[in-house]
C-alpha positions in Angstrom: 0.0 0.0 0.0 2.5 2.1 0.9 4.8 1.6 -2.3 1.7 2.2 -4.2 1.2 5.5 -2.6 4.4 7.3 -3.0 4.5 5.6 -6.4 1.2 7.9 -7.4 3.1 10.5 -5.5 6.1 10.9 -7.4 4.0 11.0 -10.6 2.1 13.9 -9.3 5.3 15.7 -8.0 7.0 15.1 -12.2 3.3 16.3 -13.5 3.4 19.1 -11.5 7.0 19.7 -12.6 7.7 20.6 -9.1 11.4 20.9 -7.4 11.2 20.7 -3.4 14.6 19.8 -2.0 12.1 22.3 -0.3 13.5 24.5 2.3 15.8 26.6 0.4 17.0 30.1 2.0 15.2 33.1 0.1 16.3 36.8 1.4 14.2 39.4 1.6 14.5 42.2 4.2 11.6 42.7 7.0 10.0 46.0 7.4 10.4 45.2 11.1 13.4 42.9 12.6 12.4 40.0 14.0 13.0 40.7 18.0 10.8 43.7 17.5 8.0 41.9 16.6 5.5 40.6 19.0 6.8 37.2 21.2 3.5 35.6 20.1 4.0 33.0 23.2 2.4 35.7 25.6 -0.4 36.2 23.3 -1.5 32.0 22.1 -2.5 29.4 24.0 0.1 26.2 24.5 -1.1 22.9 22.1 -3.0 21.0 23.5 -1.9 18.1 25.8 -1.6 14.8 25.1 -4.2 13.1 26.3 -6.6 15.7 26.1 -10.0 16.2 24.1 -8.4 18.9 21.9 -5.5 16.1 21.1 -7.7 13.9 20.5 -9.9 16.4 17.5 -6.3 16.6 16.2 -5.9 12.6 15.7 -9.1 12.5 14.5 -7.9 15.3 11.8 -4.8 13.0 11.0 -6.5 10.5 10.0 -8.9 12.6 7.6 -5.6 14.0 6.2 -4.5 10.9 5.1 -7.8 9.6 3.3 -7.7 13.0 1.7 -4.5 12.1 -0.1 -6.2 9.2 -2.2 -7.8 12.1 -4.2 -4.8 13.4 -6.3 -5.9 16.7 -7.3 -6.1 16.9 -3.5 -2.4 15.3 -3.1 -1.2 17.7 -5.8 -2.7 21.1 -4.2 -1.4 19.6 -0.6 2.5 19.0 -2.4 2.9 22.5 -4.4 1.2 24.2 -1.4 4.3 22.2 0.5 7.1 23.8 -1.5 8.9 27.2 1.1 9.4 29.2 -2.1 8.1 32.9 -2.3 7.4 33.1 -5.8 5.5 29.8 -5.5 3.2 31.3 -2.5 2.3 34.3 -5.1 1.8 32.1 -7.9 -0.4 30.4 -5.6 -2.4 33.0 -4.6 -1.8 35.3 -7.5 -4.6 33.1 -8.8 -7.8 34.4 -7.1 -5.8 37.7 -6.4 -6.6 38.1 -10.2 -3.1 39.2 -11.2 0.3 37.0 -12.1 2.6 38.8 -9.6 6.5 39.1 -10.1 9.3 41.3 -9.8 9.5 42.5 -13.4 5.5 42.9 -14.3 4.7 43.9 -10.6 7.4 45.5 -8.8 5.5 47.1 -6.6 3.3 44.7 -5.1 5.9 42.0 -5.2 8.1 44.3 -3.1 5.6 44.7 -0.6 4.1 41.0 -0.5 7.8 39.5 -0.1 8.9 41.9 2.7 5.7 42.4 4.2 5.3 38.6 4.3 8.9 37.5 5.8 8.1 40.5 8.2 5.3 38.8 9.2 6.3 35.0 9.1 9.5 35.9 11.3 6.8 35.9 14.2 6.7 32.3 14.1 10.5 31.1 15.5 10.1 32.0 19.0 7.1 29.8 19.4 7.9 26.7 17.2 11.3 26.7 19.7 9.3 27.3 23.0 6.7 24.6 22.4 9.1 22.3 20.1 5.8 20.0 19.4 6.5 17.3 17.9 5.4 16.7 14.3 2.0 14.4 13.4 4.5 11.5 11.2 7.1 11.5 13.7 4.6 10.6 16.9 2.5 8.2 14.7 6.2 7.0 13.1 5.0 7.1 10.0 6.3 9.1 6.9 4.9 11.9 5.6 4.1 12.5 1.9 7.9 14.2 1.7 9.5 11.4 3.3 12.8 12.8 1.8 12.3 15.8 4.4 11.3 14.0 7.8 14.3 13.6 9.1 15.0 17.0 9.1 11.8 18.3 9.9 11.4 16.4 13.1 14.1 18.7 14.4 12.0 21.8 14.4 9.1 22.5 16.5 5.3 21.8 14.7 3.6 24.7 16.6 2.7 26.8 15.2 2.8 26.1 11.4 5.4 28.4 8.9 3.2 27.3 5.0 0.3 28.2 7.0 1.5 31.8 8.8 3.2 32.2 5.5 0.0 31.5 3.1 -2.1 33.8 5.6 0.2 36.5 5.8 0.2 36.8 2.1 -3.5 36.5 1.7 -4.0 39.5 4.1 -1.5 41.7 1.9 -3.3 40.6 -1.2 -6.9 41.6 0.3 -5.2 45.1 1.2 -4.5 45.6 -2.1 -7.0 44.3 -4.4 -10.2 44.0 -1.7 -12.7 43.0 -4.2 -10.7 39.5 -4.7 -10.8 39.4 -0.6 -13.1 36.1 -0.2 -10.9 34.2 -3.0 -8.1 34.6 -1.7 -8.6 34.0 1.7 -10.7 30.5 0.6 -7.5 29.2 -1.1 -5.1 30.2 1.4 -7.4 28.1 4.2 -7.3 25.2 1.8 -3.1 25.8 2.1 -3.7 25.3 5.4 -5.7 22.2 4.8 -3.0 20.8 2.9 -0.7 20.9 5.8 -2.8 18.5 8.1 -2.9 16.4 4.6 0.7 16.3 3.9 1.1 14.7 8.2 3.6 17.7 8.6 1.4 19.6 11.2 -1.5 19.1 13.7 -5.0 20.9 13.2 -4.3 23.3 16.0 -1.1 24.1 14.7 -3.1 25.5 11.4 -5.3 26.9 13.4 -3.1 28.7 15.6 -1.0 29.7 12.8 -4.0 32.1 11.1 -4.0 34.6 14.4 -0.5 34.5 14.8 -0.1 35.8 11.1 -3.0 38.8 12.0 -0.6 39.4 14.9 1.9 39.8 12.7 -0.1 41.8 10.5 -0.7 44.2 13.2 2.6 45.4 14.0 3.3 45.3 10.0 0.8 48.5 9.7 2.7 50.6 12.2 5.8 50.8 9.7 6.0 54.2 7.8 8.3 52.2 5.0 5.4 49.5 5.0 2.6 52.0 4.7 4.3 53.9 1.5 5.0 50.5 -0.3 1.8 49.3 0.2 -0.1 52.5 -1.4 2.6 52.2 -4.2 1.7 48.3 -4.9 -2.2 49.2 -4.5 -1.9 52.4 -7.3 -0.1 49.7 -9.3 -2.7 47.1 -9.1 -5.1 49.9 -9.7 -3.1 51.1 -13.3 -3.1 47.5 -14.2 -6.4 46.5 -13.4 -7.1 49.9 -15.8 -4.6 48.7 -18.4 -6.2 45.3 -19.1 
């Protein structure tokens, strides 16, 4: 069963013509330095304990992660919403934002999304250390559907989840610039968050955890001057080429 599954797995990975040797470093500078940022441990509540009826809802989630991943449009969403890229996350998302986003076509608002987002994603170090939960495949020892990446990934904490701060982060950027898209792209980024229960990589509280931490982050984002010019530069770009098409 298990051969058969990471057999239909490679194919989707080749289809989707997909690289994830996944965690590769990307710089782009913050608006707002990490250790100035909120310590998000004095504003979120601890995982819950195991045995507990909240660690019990996130079992139960587990297990509906892994029948989801014998749909394979599913398995495909869950593995490219997998890959730590920038330029994925806005190709991603640049879907229901309504607008292919990159830093020749849209300098503007790709400045802003990829410092604004790494600005707000920086929040999450201080609690994946403090908590250092330990991942859904490694307590069930079992691999999960980037078994290449386990071993590594059982050495940093599951609480709360980076995709999903990351994937939130961004959406909230993309509704302050194009509003009217706001539903869309907040639907799909919840559905990136889906796919990281799917994938076995994080617990449902750490996904749901992750989604305040990133308006947290989002917060203290709005207080930078820098922030606040870039974003009403990306937002009269968006609005010249919304007028252009």
């Amino acid at each position: 069963m298990k051969k058969t599954f990471f057999t239909a797995l490679t194919a989707v990975v080749l289809l989707a013509g997909i690289q994830f040797s996944a965690f590769a470093q990307e710089e782009f500078k913050p608006y707002i330095p990490e250790k100035e940022m909120p310590d998000v441990v004095q504003c979120i509540p601890a995982p819950p304990e195991d045995p507990s009826t909240g660690f019990d809802y996130d079992i139960l989630r587990y297990m509906w992660g892994k029948q989801q991943r014998k749909d394979s449009v599913r398995l495909a969403m869950a593995v490219r919403d997998a890959v730590w890229n920038m330029d994925t996350t806005l190709a991603i998302l640049g879907v229901p934002f309504g607008m292919e986003i990159s830093k020749t076509s849209t300098p503007a608002i790709y400045e802003v999304l990829t410092r604004g987002i790494t600005t707000i994603e920086n929040i999450r170090f201080r609690p994946k250390a403090h908590y250092f939960r330990i991942r859904p495949f490694a307590y069930f020892a079992e691999p999960s559907i980037f078994p290449q990446d386990d071993e590594w990934l059982a050495t940093e904490g599951s609480y709360p989840s980076g995709h999903t701060i990351r994937a939130w982060a961004c959406a909230l950027l993309m509704a302050q610039i194009n509003p009217e898209a706001a539903e869309a792209i907040f639907a799909r980024a919840w559905q990136s968050g889906e796919s990281r229960v799917i994938s076995g990589c994080h617990w449902q509280s750490d996904v749901d955890a992750s989604r305040p931490v990133a308006g947290i982050g989002y917060s203290r984002l709005q207080s930078s001057e820098e922030f606040q010019r870039d974003i009403f530069r990306a937002q009269q770009e968006f609005r010249r080429l919304k007028a252009a098409k």
